[in-house]
BALUMMI-989077 format. One line per 4 residues: number of its first residue (from 1); their letters; for each residue x negated, y negated, z of C-alpha. Coordinates in pm, 1 decimal. Layout:
// residues N
NUM = a = X:Y:Z ~ ...
// end
This chain:
// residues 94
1 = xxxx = 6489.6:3722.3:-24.4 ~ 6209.5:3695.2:-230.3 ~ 6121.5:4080.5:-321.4 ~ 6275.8:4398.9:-347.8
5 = xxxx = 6486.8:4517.9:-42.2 ~ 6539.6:4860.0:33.1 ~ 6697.7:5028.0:303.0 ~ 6712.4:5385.5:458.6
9 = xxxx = 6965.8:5440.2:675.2 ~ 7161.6:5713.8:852.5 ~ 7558.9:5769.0:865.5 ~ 7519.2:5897.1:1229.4
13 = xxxx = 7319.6:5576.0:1354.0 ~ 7431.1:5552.8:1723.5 ~ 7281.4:5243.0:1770.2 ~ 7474.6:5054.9:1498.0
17 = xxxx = 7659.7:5069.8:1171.8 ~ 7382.0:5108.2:911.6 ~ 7584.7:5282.3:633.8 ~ 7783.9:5003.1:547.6
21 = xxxx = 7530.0:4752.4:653.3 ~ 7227.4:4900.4:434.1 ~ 7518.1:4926.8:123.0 ~ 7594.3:4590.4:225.4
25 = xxxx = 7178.1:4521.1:134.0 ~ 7264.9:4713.7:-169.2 ~ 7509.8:4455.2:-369.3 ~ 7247.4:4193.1:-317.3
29 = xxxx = 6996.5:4097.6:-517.9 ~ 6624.9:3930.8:-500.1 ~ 6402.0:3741.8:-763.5 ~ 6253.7:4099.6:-840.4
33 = xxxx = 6597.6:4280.5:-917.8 ~ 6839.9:4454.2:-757.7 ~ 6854.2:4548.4:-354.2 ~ 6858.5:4910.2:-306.1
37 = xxxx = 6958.0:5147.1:-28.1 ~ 6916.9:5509.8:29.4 ~ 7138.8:5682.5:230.1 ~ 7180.7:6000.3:429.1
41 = xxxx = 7536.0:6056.4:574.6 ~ 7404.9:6297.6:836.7 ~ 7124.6:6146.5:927.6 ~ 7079.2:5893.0:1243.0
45 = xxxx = 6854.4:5616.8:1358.3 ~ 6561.8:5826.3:1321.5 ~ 6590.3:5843.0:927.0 ~ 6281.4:5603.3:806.1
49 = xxxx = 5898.4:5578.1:858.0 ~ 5651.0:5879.3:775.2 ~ 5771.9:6226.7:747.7 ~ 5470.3:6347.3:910.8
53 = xxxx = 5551.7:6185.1:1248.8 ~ 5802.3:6390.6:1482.9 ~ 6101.2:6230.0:1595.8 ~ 6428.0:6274.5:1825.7
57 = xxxx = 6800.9:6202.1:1886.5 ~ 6754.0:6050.4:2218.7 ~ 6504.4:5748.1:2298.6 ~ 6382.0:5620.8:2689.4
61 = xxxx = 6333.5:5277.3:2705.9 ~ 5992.0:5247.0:2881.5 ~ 6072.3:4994.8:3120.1 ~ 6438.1:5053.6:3221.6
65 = xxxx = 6404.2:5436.7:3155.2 ~ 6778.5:5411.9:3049.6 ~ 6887.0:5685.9:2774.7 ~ 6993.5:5588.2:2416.9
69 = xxxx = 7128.4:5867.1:2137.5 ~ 7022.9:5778.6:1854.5 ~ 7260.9:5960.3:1660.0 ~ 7213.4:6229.9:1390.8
73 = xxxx = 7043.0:6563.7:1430.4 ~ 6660.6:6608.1:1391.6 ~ 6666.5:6823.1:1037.6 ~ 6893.4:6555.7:840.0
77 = xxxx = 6667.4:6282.3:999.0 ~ 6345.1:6514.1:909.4 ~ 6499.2:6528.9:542.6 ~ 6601.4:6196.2:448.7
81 = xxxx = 6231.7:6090.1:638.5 ~ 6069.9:6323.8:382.1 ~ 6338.6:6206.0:72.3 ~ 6272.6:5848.9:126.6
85 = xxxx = 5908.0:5856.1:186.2 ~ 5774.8:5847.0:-139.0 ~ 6031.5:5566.1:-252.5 ~ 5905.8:5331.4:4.8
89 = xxxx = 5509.2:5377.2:-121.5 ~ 5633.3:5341.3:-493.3 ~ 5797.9:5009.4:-344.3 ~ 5516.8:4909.5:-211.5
93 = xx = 5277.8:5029.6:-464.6 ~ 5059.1:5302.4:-318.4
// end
């Protein structure tokens, strides 16, 4: 990888193991420096993207219309959403 990596991930994921895989990220690193990961042990799949967007602990797949938890609990997700927010536009640069 070319760039800067970082990842945002929640110790309650119920979809998959993204603690260890986002400190896994963490140890790497890219042309531009060090990986990075930020991490929110109570926090689930719902931890990333915009803080200003609501979320949920349970997802419908559209088609199937089969349940999935998504682990976590909505104010650790709303908090590490809101905590990692600004990291990702300095990343990025805006």
């Amino acid at each position: 990888m070319r760039g800067t990596v970082l990842a945002v991930a929640g110790g309650e994921d119920a979809l998959w193991k993204a603690l260890p895989m986002a400190e896994s990220i963490a140890d790497k690193r890219g042309e531009s420096g060090p990986h990075r990961a930020l991490l929110y042990q109570d926090a689930g799949h719902s931890v990333s993207g915009s803080p200003y967007i609501p979320t949920g602990t349970v997802s419908v797949h559209p088609l199937t219309r089969e349940t999935y938890s998504l682990g976590g609990a909505i104010p650790a997700d709303a908090h590490a959403r809101a905590d990692s927010w600004p990291q990702v536009l300095k990343l990025i640069g805006r």
